[in-house]
C-alpha positions as CSV (number, residue, x, y, z in Angstrom):
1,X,106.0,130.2,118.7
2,X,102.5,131.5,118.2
3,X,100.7,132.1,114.9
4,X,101.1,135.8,115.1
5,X,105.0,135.3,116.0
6,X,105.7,133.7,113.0
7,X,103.8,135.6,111.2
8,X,106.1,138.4,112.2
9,X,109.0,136.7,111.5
10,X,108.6,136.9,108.2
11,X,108.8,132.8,107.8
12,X,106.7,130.9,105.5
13,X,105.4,127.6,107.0
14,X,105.2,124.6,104.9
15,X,101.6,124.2,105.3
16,X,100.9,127.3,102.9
17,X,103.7,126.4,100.0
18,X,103.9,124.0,97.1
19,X,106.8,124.2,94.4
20,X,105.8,124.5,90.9
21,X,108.1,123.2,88.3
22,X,107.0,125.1,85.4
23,X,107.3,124.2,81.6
24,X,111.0,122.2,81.6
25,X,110.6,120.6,78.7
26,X,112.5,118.9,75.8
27,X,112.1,121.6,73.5
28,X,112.6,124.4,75.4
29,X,115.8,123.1,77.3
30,X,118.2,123.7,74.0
31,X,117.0,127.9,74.1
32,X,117.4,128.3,78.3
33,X,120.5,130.4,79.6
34,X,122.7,128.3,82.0
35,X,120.7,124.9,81.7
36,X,123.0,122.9,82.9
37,X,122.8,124.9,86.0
38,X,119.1,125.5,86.0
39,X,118.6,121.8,85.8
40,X,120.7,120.9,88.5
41,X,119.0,123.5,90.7
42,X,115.7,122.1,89.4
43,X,117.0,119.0,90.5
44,X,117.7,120.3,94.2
45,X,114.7,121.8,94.5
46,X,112.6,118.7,93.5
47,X,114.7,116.7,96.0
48,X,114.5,118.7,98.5
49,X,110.3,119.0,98.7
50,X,110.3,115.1,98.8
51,X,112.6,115.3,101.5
52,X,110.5,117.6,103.7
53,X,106.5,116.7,101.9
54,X,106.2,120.0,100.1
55,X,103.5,119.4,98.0
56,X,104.9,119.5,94.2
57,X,103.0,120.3,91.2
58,X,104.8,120.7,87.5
59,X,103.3,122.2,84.1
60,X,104.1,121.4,80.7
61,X,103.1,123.3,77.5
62,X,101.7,120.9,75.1
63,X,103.3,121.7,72.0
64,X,106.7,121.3,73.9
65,X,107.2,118.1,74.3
66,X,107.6,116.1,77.5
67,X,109.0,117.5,80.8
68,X,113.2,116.6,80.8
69,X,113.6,112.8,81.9
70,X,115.2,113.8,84.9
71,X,113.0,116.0,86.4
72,X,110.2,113.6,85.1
73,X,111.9,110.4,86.3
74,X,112.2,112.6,89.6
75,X,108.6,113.4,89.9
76,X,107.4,109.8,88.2
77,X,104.1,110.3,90.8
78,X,103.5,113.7,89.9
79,X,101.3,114.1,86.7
80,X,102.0,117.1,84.3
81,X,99.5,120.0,84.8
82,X,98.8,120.7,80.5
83,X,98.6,124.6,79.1
C-alpha cells in the first residue's frame, strides 16, 4: 500500500505515534472515577506499546507523588517527564 493509500485510509502508522501516560500518580489515584478500571486499561495500553515498540513517554506532576507502582514497575526503563 502506498503512502498516499494509507493516508487515505485513515490509518495511523506506528512510525508517527508514541503513548503518553500522563500524571498517574499516588496522590491523584484516591480522587480518579473508575480507577480500578482506568488502571487496568493503563496497564493494557502500556503492555501493548512494548509488545509492538511504540515509543512510550509518561509525565508526573511533582507535588504528586510518584507514578503508581504498577505502571512504574511496568515502565522501570522509562524515566518520568516532571511538570
Amino acid at each position: 500500500m502506498s503512502k498516499k493509500d494509507k493516508a487515505r485510509s485513515g490509518l495511523i502508522e506506528k512510525e508517527d505515534s508514541i503513548l503518553v501516560i500522563v500524571d498517574m500518580q499516588e496522590r491523584l489515584f484516591p480522587v480518579m472515577a473508575e480507577k480500578e478500571a482506568l488502571v487496568d486499561q493503563v496497564m493494557k495500553l502500556v503492555k501493548f506499546a512494548k509488545i509492538v515498540g511504540l515509543p512510550t513517554i509518561m509525565t508526573e506532576q511533582e507535588k504528586l507523588g510518584p507514578t503508581l507502582p504498577g505502571i512504574k514497575e511496568e515502565l522501570r526503563s522509562v524515566p518520568p517527564v516532571p511538570r
